[in-house]
Every structure is written in structure tokens, then in C-alpha cells.
C-alpha positions in Angstrom: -10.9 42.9 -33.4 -9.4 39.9 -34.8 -9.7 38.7 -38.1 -11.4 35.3 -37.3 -14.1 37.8 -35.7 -14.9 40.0 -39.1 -16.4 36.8 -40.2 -19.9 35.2 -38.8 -19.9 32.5 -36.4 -21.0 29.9 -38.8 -19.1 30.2 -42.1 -20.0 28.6 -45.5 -18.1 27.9 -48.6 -18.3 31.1 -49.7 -16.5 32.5 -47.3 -13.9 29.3 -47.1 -13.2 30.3 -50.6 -12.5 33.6 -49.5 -10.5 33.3 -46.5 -7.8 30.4 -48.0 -7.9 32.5 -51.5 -10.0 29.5 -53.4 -12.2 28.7 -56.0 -15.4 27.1 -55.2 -14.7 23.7 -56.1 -11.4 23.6 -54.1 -13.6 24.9 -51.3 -15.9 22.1 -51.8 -13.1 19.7 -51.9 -11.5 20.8 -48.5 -14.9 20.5 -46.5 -15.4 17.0 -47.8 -12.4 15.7 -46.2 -12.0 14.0 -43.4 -10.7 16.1 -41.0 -12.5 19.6 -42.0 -14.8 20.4 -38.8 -18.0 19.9 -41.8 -21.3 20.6 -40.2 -24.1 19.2 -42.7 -27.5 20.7 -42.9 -29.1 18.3 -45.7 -27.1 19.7 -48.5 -25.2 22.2 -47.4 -22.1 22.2 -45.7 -21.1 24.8 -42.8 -18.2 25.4 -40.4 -18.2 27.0 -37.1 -15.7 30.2 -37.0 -13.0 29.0 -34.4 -12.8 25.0 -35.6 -12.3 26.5 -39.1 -9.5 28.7 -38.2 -7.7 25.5 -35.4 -8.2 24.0 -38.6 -6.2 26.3 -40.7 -3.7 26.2 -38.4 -3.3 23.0 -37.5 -2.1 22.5 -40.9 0.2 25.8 -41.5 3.3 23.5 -41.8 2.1 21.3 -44.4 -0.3 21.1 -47.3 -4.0 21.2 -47.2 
């Protein structure tokens, strides 16, 4: 198994905080910008598994 698949499909900020080592408001931070793969449902913010982790790794080389 991967490690992308120990997580659920669609991932919240908890486990954004978890994965990149975080705190909550950082977490918060990231998903607002504009090129985090958000997915709004009213107030709360979500991210599908494998955009989150293209994401990640489209920025390995520089600073998030």
C-alpha cells in the first residue's frame, strides 16, 4: 500500500495538518490559496486524495 492510500479519498484539514506536519491555521492558509485543488462544501473546505498529493509534489522544489 502506498502512503497516499492510508488516507481517505476526500481529505480535510485535519489530515492536511497532519500529512505536511502543520498547525491548523497554516493548514487553513494553504487551502485558501489559489492553486490548492480546494473543494468547498458551504464552510468547509476538502481535497481529493491524489490532487492533494500532485499538489505536494508539484511544489517539492520550492516553498509552499
Amino acid at each position: 500500500m502506498k502512503y497516499e492510500e492510508q488516507f481517505p479519498y476526500i481529505l480535510t484539514a485535519k489530515h492536511v495538518q497532519e500529512i505536511l506536519g502543520v498547525g491548523k491555521e497554516k493548514a487553513y492558509e494553504l487551502m485558501d490559496g489559489s492553486t490548492f485543488p480546494v473543494i468547498r462544501i458551504g464552510r468547509h473546505k476538502k481535497v481529493q486524495r491524489e490532487a492533494f498529493f500532485r499538489w505536494i509534489e508539484s511544489h517539492e522544489k520550492g516553498v509552499i
